[in-house]
C-alpha positions in Angstrom: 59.1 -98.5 40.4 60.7 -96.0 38.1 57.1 -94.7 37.0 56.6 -94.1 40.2 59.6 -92.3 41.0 59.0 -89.9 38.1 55.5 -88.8 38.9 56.2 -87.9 42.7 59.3 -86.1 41.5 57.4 -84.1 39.0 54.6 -83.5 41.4 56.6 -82.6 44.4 59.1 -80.2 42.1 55.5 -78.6 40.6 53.6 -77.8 44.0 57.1 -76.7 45.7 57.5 -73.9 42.4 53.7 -73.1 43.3 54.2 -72.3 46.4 57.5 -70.7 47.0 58.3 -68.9 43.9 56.2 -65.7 43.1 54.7 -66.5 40.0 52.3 -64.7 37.5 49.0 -66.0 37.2 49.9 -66.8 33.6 52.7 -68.6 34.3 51.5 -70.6 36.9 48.4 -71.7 34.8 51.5 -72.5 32.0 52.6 -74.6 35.0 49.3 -76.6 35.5 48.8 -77.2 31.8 52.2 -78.8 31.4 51.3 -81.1 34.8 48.3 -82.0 33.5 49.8 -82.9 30.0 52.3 -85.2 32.2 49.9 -86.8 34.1 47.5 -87.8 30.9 50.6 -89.5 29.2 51.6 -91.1 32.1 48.2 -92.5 32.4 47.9 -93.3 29.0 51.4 -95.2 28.7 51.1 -97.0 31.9 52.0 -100.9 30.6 48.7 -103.2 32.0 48.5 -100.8 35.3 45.1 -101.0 36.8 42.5 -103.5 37.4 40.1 -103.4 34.4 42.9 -102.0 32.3 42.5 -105.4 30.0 38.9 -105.4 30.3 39.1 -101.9 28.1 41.8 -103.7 25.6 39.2 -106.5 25.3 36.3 -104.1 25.5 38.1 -102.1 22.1 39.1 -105.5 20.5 35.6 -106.8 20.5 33.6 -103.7 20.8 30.2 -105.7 18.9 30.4 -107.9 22.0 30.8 -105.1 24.6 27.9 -102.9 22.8 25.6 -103.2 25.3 28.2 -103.3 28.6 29.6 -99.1 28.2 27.8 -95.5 27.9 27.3 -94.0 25.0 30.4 -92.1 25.3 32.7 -94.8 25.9 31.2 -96.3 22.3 32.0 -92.6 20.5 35.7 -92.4 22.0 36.1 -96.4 20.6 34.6 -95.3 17.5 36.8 -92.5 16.6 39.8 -94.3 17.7 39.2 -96.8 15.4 37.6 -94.9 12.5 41.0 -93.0 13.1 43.3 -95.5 13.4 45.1 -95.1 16.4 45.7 -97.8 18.6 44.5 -98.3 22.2 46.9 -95.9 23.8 44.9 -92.8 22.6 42.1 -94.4 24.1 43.5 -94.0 27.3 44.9 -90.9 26.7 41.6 -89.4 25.8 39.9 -90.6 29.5 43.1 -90.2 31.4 43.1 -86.0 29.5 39.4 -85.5 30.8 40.1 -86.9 34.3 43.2 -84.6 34.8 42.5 -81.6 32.7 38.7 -81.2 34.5 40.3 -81.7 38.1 43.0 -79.1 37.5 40.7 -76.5 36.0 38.9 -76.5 39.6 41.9 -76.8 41.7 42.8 -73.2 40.4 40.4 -71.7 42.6 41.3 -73.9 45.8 42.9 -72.6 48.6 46.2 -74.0 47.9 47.2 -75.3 44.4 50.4 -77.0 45.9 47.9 -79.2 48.3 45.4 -79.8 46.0 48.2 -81.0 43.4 50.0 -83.4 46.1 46.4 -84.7 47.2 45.4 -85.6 43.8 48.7 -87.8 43.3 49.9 -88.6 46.6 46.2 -90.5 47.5 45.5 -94.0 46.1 42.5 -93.8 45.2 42.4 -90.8 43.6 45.4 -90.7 40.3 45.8 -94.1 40.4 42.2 -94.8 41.2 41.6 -93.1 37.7 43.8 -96.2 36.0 41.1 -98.4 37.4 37.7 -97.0 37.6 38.5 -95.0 33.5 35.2 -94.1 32.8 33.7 -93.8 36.4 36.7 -91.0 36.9 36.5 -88.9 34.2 32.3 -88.8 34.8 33.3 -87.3 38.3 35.8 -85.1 37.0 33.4 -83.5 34.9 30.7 -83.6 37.3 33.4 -81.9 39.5 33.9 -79.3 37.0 29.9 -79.2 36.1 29.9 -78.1 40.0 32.1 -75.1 39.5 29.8 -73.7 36.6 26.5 -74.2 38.7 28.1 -72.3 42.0 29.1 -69.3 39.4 25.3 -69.4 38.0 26.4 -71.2 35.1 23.6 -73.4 34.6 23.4 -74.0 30.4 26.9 -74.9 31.0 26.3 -76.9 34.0 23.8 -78.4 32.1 25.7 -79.8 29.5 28.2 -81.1 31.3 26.0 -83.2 33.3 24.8 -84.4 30.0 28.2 -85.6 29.0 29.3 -87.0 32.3 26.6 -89.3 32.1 27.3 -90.7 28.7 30.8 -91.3 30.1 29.6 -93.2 33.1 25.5 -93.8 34.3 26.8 -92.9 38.5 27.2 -89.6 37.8 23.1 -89.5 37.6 23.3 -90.1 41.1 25.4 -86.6 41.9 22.7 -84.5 39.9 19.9 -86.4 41.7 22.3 -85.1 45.2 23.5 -81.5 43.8 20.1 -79.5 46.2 21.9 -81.7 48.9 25.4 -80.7 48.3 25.0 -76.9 48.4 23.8 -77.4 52.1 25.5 -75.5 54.0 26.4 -76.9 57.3 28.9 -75.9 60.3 32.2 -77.3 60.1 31.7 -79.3 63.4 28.6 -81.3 61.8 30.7 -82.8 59.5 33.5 -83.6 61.7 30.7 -85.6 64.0 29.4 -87.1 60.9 32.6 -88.6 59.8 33.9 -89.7 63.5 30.3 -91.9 63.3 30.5 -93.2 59.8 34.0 -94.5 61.9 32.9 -95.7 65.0 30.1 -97.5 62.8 32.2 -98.7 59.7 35.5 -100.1 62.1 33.6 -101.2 65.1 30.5 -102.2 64.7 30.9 -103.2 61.7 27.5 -105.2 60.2 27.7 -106.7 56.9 25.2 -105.7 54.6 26.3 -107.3 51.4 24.3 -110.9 52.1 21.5 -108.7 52.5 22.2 -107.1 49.4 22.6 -109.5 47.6 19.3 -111.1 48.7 17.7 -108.5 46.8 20.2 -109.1 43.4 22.0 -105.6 44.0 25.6 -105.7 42.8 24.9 -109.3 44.5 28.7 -110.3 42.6 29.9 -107.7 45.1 28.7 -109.4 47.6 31.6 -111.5 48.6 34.1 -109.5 47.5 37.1 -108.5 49.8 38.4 -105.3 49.2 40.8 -102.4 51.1 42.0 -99.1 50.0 45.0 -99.8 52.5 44.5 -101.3 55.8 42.2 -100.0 58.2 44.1 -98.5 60.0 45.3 -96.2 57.1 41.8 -95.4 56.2 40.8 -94.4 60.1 44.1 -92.5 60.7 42.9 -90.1 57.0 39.8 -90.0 58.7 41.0 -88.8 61.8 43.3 -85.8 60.3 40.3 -84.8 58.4 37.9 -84.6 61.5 40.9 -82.7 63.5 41.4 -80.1 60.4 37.9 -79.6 60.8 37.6 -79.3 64.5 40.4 -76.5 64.7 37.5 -74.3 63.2 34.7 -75.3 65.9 31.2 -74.1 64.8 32.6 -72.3 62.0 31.0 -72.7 58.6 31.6 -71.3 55.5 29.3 -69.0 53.5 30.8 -69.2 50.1 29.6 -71.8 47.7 32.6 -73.1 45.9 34.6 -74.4 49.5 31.1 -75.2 51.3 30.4 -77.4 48.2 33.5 -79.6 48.0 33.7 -80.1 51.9 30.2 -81.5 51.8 31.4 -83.6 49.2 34.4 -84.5 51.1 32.5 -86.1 54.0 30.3 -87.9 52.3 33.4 -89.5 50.9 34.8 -90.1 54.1 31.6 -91.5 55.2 31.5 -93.9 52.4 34.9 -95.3 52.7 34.7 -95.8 56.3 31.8 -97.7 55.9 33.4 -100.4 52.7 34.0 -102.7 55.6 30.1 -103.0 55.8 29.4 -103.0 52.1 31.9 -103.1 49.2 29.7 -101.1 47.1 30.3 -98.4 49.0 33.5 -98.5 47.5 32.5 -97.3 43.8 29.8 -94.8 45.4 32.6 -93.5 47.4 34.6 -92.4 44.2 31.8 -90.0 43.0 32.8 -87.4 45.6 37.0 -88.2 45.9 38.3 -85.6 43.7 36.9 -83.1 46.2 39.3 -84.0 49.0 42.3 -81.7 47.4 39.9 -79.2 47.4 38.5 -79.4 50.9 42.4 -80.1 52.6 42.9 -76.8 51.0 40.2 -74.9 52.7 40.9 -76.7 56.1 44.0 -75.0 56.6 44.5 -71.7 58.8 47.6 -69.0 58.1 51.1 -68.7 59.8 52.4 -70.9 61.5 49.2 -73.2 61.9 49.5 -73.6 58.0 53.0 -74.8 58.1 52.5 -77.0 61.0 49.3 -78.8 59.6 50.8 -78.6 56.0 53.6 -81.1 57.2 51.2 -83.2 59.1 49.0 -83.7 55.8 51.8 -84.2 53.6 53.6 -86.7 55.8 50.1 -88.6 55.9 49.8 -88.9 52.4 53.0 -89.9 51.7 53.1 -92.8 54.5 49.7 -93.9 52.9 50.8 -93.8 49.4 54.4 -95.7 50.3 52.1 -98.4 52.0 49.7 -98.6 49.1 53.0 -99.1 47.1 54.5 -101.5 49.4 51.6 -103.8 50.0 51.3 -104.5 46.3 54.9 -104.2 45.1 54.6 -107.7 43.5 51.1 -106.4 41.7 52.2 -105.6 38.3 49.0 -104.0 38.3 50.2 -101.6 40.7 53.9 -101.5 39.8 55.4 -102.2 36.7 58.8 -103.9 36.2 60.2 -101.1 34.2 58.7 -98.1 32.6 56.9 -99.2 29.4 57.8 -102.8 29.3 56.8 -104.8 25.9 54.2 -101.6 25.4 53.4 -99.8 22.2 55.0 -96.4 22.5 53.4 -95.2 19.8 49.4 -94.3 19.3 49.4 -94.9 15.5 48.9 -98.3 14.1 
């Protein structure tokens, strides 16, 4: 529980200097850097957290037998930490460093760095989503970057990144084949009836698609798997803040490219993980487009005294959903570790 208790202390004590002290733009970048830094160690020295965190061990152990199962870039990082010697700690650290280090370099130019920081952490799937889905995560991250460069007319850069976000994971294809779709620009009140449906559709009506699925052989060993990012409930009552941030601004839609892009983003997340209940797969999809929702709460929020109202309300949800993720799997030393770095290399040399 300790880890846990570290990272929301260092998170909470980083936004709060963000946001109420008056900081040079140097300094707060100096800031950032050294969150990010704490973040990529704490993933990398996180003692058997996650689900396919052995999988990877096993993965680097046997890497002639796993030659055909990862990207090309997964098969370059387990080269050089072996070439190098260093044990499987850097190996994490490397993913964990791309994951964090991408997402913070385009939650600079959100609305609010202190929201977008809490978002990142305070979510489930989202920072510790990254322990589980390594490769998957640090493809969106740069894809999430890769964004940034193409809405700036960046586009050899864009390029490139693409390039390497697919060697990290093959999904990240799909958010090139959907980047003419993303720069849509649509009003505000669109998306907030789009998400309410994906709601009404994934909670209450409800049809499972994953027979059908697997009739066809697509993820078919997904097809009987159970999964929740909470409860339900949890899920709907995220939802719901998000349509109600986005109904405060009625027909309203935004010109710009850079928030436009990462709220379109953000819905079809929400639309995808309101409708798991129908298909798990939806589930993996869903993580492609996650690391925009501390960009998009960002944008959502008005000035004065609407700000500090519907900051609290945001905060207070994602801590409730984060203490619930916690409590539901406190006995999941997947989730929780008995101490810090229990029986775990501390070291990244062999």
């Amino acid at each position: 529980m300790l880890f846990w208790v570290l990272i929301l202390f260092v998170t909470f004590f980083s936004a709060f200097i963000v946001s109420w002290c008056s900081l040079s733009q140097r300094a707060v970048g100096s800031l950032i850097f050294c969150l990010v830094l704490f973040l990529t160690i704490f993933a990398g020295y996180r003692d058997g957290l996650g689900t396919d965190y052995y999988n990877y061990l096993y993965g680097l152990e046997w890497k002639a037998d796993s030659s055909g199962l990862y990207e090309y870039g997964y098969h370059l990082i387990a080269s050089f930490v072996e070439t190098t010697g260093f044990t499987e700690v850097f190996f994490f650290l490397i993913f964990s460093f791309v994951t964090v280090f991408f997402s913070f370099s385009v939650f600079r130019y959100s609305g609010s760095i202190a929201i977008s920081i809490l978002v990142f952490v305070l979510h489930p799937l989202i920072y510790f989503g990254s322990f589980n889905l390594v490769r998957q995560f640090a493809a969106a991250a740069i894809m999430l970057y890769a964004f940034l460069c193409l809405s700036s007319g960046k586009y050899v850069r864009y390029i490139l990144l693409a390039l390497l976000a697919v060697s990290f994971h093959m999904s990240a294809a799909l958010l090139i084949l959907l980047t003419p779709f993303l720069f849509l620009n649509f009003r505000l009140l669109f998306h907030a009836g789009i998400v309410f449906l994906a709601m009404f559709a994934g909670h209450f009506v409800n049809y499972d698609f994953s027979q059908l699925a697997a009739y066809f052989d697509i993820y078919s060993h997904y097809a009987d798997y159970t999964y929740s990012v909470g409860s339900n409930l949890s899920v709907m009552i995220f939802s719901a803040l998000y349509i109600f941030y986005l109904l405060r601004f009625g027909s309203f839609r935004f010109e710009e490219k850079f928030p436009n892009l990462y709220i379109n983003m953000a819905t079809i997340f929400f639309v995808l993980v309101n409708l798991i209940p129908m298909f798990y797969i939806f589930y993996r999809v869903s993580i492609l487009f996650v690391l925009a929702l501390p960009i998009a709460f960002s944008f959502t929020l008005k000035s004065s005294f609407d700000t500090v109202f519907f900051r609290m309300a945001l905060f207070s949800n994602l801590l409730l959903f984060f203490s619930y993720f916690i409590y539901t799997n406190f006995d999941d030393v997947r989730v929780v570790p008995q101490s810090l770095f229990t029986d775990f290399k501390l070291y990244v040399l062999k």
